[in-house]
Structures are given as structure tokens and as C-alpha cells.
C-alpha positions in Angstrom: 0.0 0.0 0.0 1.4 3.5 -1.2 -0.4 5.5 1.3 -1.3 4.9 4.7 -4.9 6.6 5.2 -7.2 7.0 8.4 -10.4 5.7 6.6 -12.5 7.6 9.1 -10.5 10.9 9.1 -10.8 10.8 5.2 -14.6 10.2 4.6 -15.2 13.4 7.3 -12.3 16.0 6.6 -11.8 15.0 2.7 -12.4 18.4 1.0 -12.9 20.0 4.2 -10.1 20.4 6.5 -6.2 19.7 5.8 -5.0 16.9 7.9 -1.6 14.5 7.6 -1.3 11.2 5.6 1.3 8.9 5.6 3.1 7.5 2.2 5.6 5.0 0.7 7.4 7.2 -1.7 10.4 8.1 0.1 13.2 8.0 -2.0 11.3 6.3 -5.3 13.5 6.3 -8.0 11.0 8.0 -10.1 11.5 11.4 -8.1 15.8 10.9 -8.3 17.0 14.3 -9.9 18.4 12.5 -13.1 15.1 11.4 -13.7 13.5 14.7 -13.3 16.0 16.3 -15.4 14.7 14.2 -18.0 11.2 15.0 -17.3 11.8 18.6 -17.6 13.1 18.4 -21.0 10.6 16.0 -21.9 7.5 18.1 -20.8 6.1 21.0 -23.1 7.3 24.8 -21.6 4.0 25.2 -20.9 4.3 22.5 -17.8 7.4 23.6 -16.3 7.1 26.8 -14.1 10.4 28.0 -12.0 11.5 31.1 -10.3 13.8 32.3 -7.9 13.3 31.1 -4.3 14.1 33.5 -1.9 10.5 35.0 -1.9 8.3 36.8 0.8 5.5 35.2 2.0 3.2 37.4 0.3 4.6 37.6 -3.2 3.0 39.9 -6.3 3.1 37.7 -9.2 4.2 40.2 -11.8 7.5 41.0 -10.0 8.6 37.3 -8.8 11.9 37.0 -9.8 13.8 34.5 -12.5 16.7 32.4 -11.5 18.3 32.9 -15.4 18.8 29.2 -15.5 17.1 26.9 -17.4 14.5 24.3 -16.0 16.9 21.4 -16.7 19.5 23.2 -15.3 17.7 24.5 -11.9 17.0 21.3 -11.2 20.6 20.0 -11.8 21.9 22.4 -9.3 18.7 23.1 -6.9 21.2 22.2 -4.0 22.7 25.7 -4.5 20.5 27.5 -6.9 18.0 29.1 -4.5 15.5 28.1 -6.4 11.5 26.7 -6.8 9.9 24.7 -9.9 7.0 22.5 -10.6 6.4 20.2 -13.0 2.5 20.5 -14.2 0.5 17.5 -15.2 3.6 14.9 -14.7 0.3 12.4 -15.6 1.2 13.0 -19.5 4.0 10.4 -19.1 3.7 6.7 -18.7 5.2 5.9 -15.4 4.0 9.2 -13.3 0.5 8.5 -14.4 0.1 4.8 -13.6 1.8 6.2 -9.7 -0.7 9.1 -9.5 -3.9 6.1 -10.9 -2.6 3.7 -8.0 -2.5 6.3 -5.3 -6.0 7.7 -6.0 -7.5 4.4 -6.3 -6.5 4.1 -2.6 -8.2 7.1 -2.1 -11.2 6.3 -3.9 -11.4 2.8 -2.3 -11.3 4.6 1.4 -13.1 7.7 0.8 -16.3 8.4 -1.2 -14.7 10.8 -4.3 -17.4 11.6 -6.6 -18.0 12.2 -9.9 -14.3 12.6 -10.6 -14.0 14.6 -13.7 -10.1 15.0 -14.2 -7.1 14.1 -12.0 -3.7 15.3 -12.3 -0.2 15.1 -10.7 2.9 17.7 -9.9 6.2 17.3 -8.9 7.9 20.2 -6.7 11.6 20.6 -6.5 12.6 23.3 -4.4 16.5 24.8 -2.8 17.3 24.4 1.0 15.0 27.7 2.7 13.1 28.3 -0.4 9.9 29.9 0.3 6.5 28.8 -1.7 4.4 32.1 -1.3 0.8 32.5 0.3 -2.2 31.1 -2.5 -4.6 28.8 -3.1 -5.4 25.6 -5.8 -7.8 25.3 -7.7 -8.5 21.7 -6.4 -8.7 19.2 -4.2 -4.7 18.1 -3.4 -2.6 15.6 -1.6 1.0 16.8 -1.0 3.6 14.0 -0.3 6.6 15.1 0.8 9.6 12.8 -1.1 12.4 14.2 -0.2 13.9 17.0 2.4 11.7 18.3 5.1 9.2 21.8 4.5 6.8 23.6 6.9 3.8 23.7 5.2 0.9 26.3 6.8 -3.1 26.3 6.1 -5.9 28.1 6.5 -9.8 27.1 6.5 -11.0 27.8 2.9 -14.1 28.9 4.7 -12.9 31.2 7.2 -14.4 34.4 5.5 -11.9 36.4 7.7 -8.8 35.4 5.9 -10.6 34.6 2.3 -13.1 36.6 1.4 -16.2 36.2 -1.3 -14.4 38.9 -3.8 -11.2 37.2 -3.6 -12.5 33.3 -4.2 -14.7 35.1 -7.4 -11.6 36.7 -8.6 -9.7 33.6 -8.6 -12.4 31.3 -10.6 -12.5 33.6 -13.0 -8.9 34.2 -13.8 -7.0 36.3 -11.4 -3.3 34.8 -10.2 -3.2 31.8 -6.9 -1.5 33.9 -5.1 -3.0 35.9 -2.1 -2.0 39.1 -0.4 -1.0 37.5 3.3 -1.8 39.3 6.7 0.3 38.9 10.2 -3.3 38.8 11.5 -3.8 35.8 9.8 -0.9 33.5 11.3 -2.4 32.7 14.4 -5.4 30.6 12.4 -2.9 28.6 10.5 -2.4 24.6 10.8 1.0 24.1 10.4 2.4 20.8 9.2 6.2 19.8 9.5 6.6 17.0 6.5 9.5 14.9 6.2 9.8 12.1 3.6 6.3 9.8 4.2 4.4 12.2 5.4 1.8 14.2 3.8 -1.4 16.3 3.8 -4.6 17.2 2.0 -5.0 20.4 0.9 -9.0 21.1 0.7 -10.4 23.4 -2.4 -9.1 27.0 -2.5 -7.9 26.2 1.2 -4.5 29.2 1.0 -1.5 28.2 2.4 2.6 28.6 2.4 5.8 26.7 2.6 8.8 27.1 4.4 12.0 24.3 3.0 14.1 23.0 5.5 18.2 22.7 4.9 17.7 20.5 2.4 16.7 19.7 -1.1 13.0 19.2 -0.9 10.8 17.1 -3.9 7.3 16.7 -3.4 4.4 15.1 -5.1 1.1 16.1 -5.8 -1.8 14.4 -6.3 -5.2 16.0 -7.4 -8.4 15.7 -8.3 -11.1 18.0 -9.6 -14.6 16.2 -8.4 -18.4 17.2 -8.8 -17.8 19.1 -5.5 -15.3 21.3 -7.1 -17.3 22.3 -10.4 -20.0 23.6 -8.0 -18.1 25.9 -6.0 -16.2 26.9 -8.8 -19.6 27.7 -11.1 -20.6 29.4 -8.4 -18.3 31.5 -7.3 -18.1 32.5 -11.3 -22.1 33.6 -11.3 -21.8 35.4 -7.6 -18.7 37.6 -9.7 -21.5 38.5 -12.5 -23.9 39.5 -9.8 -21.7 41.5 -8.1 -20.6 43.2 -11.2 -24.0 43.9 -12.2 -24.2 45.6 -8.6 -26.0 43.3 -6.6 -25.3 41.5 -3.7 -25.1 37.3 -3.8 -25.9 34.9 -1.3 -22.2 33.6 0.0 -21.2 30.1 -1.7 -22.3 27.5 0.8 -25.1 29.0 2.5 -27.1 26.9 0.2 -26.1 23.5 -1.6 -29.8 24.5 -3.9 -29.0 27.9 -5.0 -25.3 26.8 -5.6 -26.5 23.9 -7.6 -28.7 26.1 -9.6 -25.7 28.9 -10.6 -23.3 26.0 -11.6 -26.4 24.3 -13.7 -27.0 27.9 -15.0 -23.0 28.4 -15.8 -22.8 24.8 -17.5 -25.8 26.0 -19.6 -24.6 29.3 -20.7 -21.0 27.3 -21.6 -22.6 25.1 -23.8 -24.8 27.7 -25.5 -21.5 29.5 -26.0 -20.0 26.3 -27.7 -22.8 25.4 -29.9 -22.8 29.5 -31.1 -19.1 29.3 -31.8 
């Protein structure tokens, strides 16, 4: 068994609160450097995304700074680069994909995932103290930590205090993940210290930051986009066009009805758009 789950602790905190999970991916050989290397120049440029990363924890997107290395060549010499990257949707290759299938299917055979519509995987490779600023995902996520130890900090997705209506609208419909952080907001955190085998899920939209440790940190991410996820997303999109038509929506969640109803009247309106084009 890849990952050690608490079948209880799943079925009533999946896609609700963050919580630890245990793994047997320490040092796979699929996650060795040489291997990722490879991966990078394998992957389009489109799925490879690296900075610098010495970074604040509340980071403007449009000024985060370059490393002037290349993605093959960050991760050759992330030891010393002082640097972050991800791999995106590691799933388009063979062996990452039948890992991230396995994995999920322990999930799905543990926890009731509905309706799931798309499922993808990433691999992080981050320098010793490299900082992963304050944002959110765009889906449900299972972080396993490979290799190196990181701090990783998160916040209750529905906690209206640190993540507010306008800012989950913005985000569905297009703005940047990351988030403007607060000090006021620290005290709320869960904070997770992972070393290799231990993980955490990452609810929807639930913001959060990392800290590295001293070392060379790889980690792998497993997510999935479920039925749960298209109707806060749907409606979160049709609470933006109220508000910019200057009314006032009902908060996402209040009612599992009306949020069922904007995301049936978003899928509509998409598929209108399709047919016209």
C-alpha cells in the first residue's frame, strides 16, 4: 500500500479540512534528480514553471523573480540555486501516471470521491529555505513530501476572515493563486512539518505557504477535480456577474440549492457558448 490513510478521518475531513497522511514514496527512484532532469526536457514549456526562491511570503506575481537558469538546469543544481519549480500535469508520461492512478484508487477505495472529472499530478523541486508564497489551488490536493523536510501552513478555505467572497470570485474567473498574506492571519494557520512519508490534503481553494528546511526538498502532488469542485467553482463565477451587475449574492455554501442552480446555470450558458461558436 502507497499511502497509509485513516479511513474515518478521510470520509469526514476530505475536501474539508487539511489533515496529515502517511506515504511509501520516500526516496522512489521516479522522483531521483536525473530522472527529473529528464522530465523537464521532456514536458512542453508550458508544464514547467520555476523562479527564484528566496520570496516573501506574500509575493505579487508580476515581480517574482527568474533564477536565469534553465528548467533542466535549476534542477541540476537546486542544492545551490536558490530556487523553486514545478512540473504540471507529470500524468502525461507513462510511469507518473500509472503512480498518480494507483494512489488515487487508494483514495477512492477509502473515501467516497465523486463524480471525478479530471485528476492530475505535480512534482515540486525546491532549494534548502526556499519559500512557496501565500495562494490557493484550484483543487482538491494531496501533498507528499519525497524528499527533504518543509513547513507547510493552512488556512480554513471557509474562514471568511482570511478569504473573502471577492477574492474566491476573482480567482475562478482568472485572477493569479497567489494571495495578499496578513500577520493577522498567522495565528489561524495549521502548520504541518513534513518529512519524507508524510503528507497532507489540501482542501479546495484552502491558501496556504511553505517554508523548506536545509535541504533539497521534492514533493508530489496528487489532485483531483470532483463534482464538489465544479459547484463551487460555477458558483463562485455567477456570484462575480452579480456582483458586477451591482447586486449582492448569497455567500457560496449557505445553500447546496441555489449553488446547484448557478453552476447548472453556468454549465448552460458554456454550452450555448460552444454550440454559437
Amino acid at each position: 500500500m502507497m499511502l497509509d490513510l485513516d479511513t474515518e478521518e478521510l470520509k469526514t475531513s476530505l475536501g474539508k479540512c487539511p489533515f496529515q497522511v502517511a506515504h511509501a514514496l520516500a526516496d522512489h527512484p521516479l522522483f531521483e534528480l536525473p530522472r527529473l532532469v529528464e522530465l523537464a526536457q521532456r514536458l512542453p514549456a508550458a508544464q514547467v514553471e520555476y523562479n527564484a526562491g528566496d520570496l516573501p511570503v506574500s509575493q505579487d506575481p508580476a515581480r517574482t523573480p527568474r533564477n536565469g537558469l534553465s528548467a533542466d538546469e535549476t534542477i541540476r543544481r537546486i542544492e545551490t540555486c536558490r530556487s523553486w519549480l514545478v512540473l504540471k500535469n507529470v500524468e502525461t508520461a507513462p510511469p507518473y501516471r500509472d503512480l498518480l492512478e494507483g494512489l488515487l484508487a487508494q483514495v477512492r477505495a477509502s473515501a467516497s470521491l465523486a463524480c471525478v472529472s479530471d485528476q492530475q499530478a505535480f512534482i515540486f523541486v525546491s532549494s534548502p529555505g526556499a519559500v512557496t508564497p501565500y495562494h490557493m489551488d484550484p483543487e482538491e490536493n494531496f501533498l507528499l513530501q519525497v524528499r527533504g523536510r518543509k513547513t507547510m501552513h493552512v488556512w480554513d478555505a471557509s474562514d471568511r476572515a482570511v478569504l473573502s467572497e471577492q477574492e474566491l470570485e476573482r480567482f475562478f474567473t482568472g485572477a493569479h493563486r497567489n494571495l495578499a498574506f496578513k500577520e493577522s492571519y498567522r495565528p489561524k494557520a495549521s502548520s504541518f512539518a513534513l518529512a519524507p512519508g508524510l503528507g497532507v490534503h489540501v482542501p479546495l481553494t484552502s491558501p496556504h505557504w511553505v517554508q523548506n528546511g536545509p535541504e533539497v526538498s521534492i514533493s508530489f502532488s496528487i489532485t483531483v477535480w470532483n463534482q464538489a469542485c465544479s459547484r463551487q467553482a460555477h458558483a463562485h463565477r455567477f456570484n462575480a456577474r452579480l456582483r458586477h451587475w451591482g447586486l449582492r449574492p448569497s455567500p457560496v455554501g449557505q445553500s447546496a440549492l441555489r449553488d446547484g442552480l448557478k453552476q447548472r446555470f453556468c454549465q448552460a450558458q458554456r454550452r450555448l457558448f460552444s454550440l454559437g461558436a
